[in-house]
MILUM-256553 format. One record per residue (C-alpha): x, y, z; residue in one letter. Coordinates in pm, whole numbers. Each point is the difference from the previous one (the first is absolute). Layout:
N
c1: X, c2: Y, c3: Z, tivex: a .
...
***
This chain:
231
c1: -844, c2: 1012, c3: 1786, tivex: x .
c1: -35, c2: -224, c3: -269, tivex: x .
c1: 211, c2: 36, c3: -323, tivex: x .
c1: -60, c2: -81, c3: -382, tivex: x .
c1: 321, c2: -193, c3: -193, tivex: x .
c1: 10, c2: 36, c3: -324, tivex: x .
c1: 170, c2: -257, c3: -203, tivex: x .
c1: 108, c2: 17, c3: -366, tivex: x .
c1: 155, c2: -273, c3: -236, tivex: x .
c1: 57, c2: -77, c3: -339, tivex: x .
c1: -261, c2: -319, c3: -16, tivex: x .
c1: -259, c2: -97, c3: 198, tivex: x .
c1: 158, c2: -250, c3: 255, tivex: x .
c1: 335, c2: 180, c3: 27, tivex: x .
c1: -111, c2: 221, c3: 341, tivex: x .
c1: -241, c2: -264, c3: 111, tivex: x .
c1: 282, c2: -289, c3: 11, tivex: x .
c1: 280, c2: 268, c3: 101, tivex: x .
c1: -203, c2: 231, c3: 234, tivex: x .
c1: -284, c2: -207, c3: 55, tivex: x .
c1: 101, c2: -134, c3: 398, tivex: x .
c1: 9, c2: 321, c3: 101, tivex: x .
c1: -290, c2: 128, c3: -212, tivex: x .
c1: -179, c2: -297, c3: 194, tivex: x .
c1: 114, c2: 123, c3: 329, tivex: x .
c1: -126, c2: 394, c3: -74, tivex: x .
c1: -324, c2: -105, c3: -58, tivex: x .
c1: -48, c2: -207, c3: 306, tivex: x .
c1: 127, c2: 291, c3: 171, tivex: x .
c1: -323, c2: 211, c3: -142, tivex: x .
c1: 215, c2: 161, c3: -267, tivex: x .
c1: -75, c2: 67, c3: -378, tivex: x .
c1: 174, c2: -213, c3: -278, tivex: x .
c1: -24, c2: 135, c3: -341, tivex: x .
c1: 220, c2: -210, c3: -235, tivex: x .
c1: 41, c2: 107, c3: -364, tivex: x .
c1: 172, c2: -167, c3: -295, tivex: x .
c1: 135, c2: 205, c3: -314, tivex: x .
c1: -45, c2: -315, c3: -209, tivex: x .
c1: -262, c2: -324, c3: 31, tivex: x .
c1: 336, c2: -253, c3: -67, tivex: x .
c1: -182, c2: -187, c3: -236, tivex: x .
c1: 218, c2: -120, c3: -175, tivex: x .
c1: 130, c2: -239, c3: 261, tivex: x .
c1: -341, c2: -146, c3: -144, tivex: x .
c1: -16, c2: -445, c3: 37, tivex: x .
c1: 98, c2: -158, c3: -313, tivex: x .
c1: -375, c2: -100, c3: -2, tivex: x .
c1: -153, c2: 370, c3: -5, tivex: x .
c1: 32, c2: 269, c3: -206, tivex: x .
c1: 124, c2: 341, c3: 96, tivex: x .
c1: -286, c2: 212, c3: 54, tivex: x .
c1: -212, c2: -267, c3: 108, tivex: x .
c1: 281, c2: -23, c3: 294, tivex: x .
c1: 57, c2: 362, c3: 25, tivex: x .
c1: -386, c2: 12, c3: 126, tivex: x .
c1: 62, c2: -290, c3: 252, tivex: x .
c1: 311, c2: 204, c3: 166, tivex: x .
c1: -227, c2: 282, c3: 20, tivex: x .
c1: -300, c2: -177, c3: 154, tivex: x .
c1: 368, c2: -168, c3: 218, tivex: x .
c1: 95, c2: 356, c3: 72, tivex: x .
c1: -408, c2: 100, c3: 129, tivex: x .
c1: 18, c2: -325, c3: 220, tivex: x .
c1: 296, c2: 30, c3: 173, tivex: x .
c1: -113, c2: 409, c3: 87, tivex: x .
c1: -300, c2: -161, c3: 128, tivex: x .
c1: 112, c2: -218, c3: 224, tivex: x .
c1: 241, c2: 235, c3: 156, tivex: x .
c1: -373, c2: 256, c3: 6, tivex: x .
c1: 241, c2: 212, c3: -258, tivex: x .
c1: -19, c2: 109, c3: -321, tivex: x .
c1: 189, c2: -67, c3: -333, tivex: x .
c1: 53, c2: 181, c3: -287, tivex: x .
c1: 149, c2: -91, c3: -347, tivex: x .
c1: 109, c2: 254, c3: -221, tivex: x .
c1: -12, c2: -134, c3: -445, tivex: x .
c1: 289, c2: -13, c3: -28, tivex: x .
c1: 186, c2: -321, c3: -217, tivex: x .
c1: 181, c2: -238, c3: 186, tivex: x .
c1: 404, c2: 49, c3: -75, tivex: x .
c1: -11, c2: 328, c3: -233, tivex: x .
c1: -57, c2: 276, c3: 331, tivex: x .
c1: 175, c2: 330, c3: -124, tivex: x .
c1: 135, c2: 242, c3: 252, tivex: x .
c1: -210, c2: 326, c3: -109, tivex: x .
c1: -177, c2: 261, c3: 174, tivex: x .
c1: -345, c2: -104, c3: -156, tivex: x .
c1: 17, c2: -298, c3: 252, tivex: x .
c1: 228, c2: 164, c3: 255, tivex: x .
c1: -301, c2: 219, c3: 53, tivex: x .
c1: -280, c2: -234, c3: -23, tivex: x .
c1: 162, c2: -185, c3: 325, tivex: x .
c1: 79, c2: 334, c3: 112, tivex: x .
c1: -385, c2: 92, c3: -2, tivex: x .
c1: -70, c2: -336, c3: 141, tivex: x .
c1: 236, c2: 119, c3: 321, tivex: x .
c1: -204, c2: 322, c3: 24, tivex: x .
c1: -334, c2: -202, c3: -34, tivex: x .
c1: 38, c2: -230, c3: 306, tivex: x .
c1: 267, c2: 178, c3: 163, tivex: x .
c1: 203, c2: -305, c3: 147, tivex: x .
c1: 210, c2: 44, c3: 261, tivex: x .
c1: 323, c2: -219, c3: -102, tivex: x .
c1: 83, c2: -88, c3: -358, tivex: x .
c1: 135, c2: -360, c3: -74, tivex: x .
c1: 186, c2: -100, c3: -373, tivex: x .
c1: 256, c2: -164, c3: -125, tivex: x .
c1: 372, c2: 16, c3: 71, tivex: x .
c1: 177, c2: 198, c3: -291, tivex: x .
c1: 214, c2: -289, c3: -144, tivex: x .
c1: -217, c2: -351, c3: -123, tivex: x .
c1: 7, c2: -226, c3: -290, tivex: x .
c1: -282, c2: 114, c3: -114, tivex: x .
c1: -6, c2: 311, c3: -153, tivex: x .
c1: -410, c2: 93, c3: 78, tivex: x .
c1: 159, c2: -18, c3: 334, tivex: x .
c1: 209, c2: 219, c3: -10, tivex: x .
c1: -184, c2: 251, c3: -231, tivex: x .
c1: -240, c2: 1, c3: 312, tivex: x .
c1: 235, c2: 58, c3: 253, tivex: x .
c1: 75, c2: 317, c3: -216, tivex: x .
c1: -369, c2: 100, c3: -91, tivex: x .
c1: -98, c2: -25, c3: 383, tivex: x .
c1: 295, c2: 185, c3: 89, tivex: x .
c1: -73, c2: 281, c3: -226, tivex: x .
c1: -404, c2: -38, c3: 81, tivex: x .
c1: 74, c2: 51, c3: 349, tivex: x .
c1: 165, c2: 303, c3: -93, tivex: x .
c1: -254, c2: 147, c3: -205, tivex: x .
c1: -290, c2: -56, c3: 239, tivex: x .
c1: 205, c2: 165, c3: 263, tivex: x .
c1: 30, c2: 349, c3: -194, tivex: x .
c1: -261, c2: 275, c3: 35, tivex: x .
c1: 140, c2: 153, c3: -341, tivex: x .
c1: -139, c2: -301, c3: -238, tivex: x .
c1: -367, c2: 89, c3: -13, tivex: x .
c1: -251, c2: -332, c3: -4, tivex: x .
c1: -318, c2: -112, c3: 112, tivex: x .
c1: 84, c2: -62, c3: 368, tivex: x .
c1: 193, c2: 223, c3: 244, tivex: x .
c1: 394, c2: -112, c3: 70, tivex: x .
c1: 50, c2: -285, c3: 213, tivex: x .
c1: 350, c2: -96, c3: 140, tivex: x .
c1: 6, c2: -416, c3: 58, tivex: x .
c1: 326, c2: -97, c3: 163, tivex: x .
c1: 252, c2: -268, c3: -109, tivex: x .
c1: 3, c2: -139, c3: -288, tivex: x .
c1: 108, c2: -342, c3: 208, tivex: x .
c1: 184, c2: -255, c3: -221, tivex: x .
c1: -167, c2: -351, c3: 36, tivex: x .
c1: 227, c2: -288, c3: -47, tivex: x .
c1: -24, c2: -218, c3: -277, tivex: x .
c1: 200, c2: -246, c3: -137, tivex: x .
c1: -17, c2: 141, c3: -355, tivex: x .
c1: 150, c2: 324, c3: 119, tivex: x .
c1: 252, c2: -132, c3: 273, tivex: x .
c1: 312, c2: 224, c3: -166, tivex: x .
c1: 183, c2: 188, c3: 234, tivex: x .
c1: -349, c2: -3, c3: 196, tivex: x .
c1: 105, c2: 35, c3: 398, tivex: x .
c1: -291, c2: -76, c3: 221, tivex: x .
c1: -22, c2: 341, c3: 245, tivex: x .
c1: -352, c2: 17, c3: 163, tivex: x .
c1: -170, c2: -310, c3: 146, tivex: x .
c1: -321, c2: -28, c3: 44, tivex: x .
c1: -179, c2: -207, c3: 229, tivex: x .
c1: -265, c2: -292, c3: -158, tivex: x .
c1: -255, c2: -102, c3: 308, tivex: x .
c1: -104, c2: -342, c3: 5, tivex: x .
c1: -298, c2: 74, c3: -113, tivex: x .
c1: 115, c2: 246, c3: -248, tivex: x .
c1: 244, c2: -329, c3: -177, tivex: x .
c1: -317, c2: -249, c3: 39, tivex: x .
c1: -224, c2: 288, c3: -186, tivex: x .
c1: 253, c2: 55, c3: -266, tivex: x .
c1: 25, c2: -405, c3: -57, tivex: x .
c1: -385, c2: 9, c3: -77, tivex: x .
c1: 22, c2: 307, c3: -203, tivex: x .
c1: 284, c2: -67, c3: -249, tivex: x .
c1: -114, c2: -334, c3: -92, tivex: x .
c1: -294, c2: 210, c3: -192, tivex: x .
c1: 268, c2: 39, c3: -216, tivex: x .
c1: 49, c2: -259, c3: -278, tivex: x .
c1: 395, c2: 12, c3: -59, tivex: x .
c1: 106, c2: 30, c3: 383, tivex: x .
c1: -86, c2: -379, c3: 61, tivex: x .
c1: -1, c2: -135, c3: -390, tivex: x .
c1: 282, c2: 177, c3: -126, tivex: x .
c1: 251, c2: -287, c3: -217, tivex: x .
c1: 294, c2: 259, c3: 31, tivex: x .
c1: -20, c2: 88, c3: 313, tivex: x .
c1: -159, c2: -67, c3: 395, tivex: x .
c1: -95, c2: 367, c3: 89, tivex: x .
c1: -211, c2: -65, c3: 277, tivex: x .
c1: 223, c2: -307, c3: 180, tivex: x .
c1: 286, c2: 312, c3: -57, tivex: x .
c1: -157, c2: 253, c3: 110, tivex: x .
c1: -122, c2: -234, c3: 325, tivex: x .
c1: 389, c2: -56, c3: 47, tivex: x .
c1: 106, c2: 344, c3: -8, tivex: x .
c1: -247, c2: 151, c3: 221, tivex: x .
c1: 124, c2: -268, c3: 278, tivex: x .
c1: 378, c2: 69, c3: -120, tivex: x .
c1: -60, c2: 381, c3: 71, tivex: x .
c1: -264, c2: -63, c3: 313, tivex: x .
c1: 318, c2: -177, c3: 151, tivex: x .
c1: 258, c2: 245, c3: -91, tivex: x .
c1: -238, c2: 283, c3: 157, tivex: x .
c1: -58, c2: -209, c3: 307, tivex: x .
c1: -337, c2: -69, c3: -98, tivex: x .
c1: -228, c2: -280, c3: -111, tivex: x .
c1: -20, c2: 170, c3: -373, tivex: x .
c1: 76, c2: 299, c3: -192, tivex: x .
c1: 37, c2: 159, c3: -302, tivex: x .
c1: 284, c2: 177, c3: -104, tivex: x .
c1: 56, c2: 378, c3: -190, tivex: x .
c1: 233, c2: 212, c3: -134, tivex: x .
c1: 8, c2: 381, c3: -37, tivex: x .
c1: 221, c2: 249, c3: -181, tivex: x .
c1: 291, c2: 116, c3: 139, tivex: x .
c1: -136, c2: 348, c3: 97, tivex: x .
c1: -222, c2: -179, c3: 246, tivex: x .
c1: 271, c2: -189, c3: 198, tivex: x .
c1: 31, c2: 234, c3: 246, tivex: x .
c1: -49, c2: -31, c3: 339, tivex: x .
c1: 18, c2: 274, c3: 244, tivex: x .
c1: 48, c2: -31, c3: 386, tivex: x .
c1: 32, c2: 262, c3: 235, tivex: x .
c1: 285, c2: -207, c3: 208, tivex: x .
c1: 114, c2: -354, c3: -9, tivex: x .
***
């Protein structure tokens, strides 16, 4: 049966650079991407545009990314480096769970260097817990999504220790490659070469998994546990 993955990061870009191979590869597969960002990330913005004139172009970024992967993105109003753990927004993503009722759950690790990263690993956390509950009254009935799964990104690399690998088809990688370059700072960025990286690292882990490419995840501790019935 196909599934619906759900994946939720601070800025737009974050899950679609971090998550975005196997996003690629789900949707191939006949699965449903829905990829939502807490914050535009505008102000990343070129020297040469303002901020809100750039906060629109991640948006119409984020819509052409979703598109190409037949998905669908959504970008919450939030500004770009203030996100506040609260419940007003710990809901909101929590309704957005019980809405379209994903399957898996994908955020960021809980340690980064930058703190909207973090403050979503926390919201989503708490979100997933919320939609989950049959005692918090809202629009839509509760909905239990499973994960969260930890992407891998450079900004958030402390103490992160990849656990679940997930295969990237051919197809899936090639897919990806088209997609992200819809996004202005994975292939113009002066500070850094996310999309060359994130190339790299999904060979890196493809050859650590025995595969071609992959993309790697981490999970809480509570999760790491594997049960067999004999050796």
């Amino acid at each position: 049966m196909n599934k619906t993955v759900m994946a939720i990061g601070a800025h737009i870009g974050d899950m679609e650079l971090t998550a975005g191979g196997v996003l690629a590869t789900m949707s191939l597969n006949g699965d449903q991407v829905i990829t939502v960002a807490l914050t535009s990330g505008e102000k990343g913005n070129p020297k040469d545009m303002d901020v809100e004139t750039y906060r629109k172009q991640k948006q119409n970024e984020a819509n052409a990314f979703a598109d190409l992967l037949g998905g669908k993105s959504i970008v919450l109003p939030y500004d770009d480096g203030t996100l506040v753990h609260d419940q007003k927004i710990s809901f909101e993503v929590a309704d957005l769970i019980r809405k379209y009722k994903p399957d898996y759950l994908i955020t960021h690790w809980k340690h980064s260097m930058h703190k909207d990263h973090e403050t979503t690993h926390h919201i989503v956390n708490d979100a997933q817990f919320y939609a989950a509950l049959s005692g918090f009254k809202r629009q839509d009935p509760p909905h239990f999504a499973a994960g969260p799964y930890y992407a891998e990104n450079w900004e958030d690399s402390t103490n992160f220790k990849p656990y679940h690998y997930i295969e990237v088809s051919q197809e899936g990688y090639q897919l990806w490659q088209k997609a992200i370059d819809t996004h202005w700072f994975a292939i113009h960025s002066s500070s850094f070469d996310y999309k060359a990286y994130y190339e790299a690292l999904m060979i890196v882990r493809g050859r650590e998994a025995r595969r071609k490419y992959a993309q790697a995840f981490e999970v809480l501790e509570h999760l790491k546990k594997v049960v067999k019935s004999s050796l």
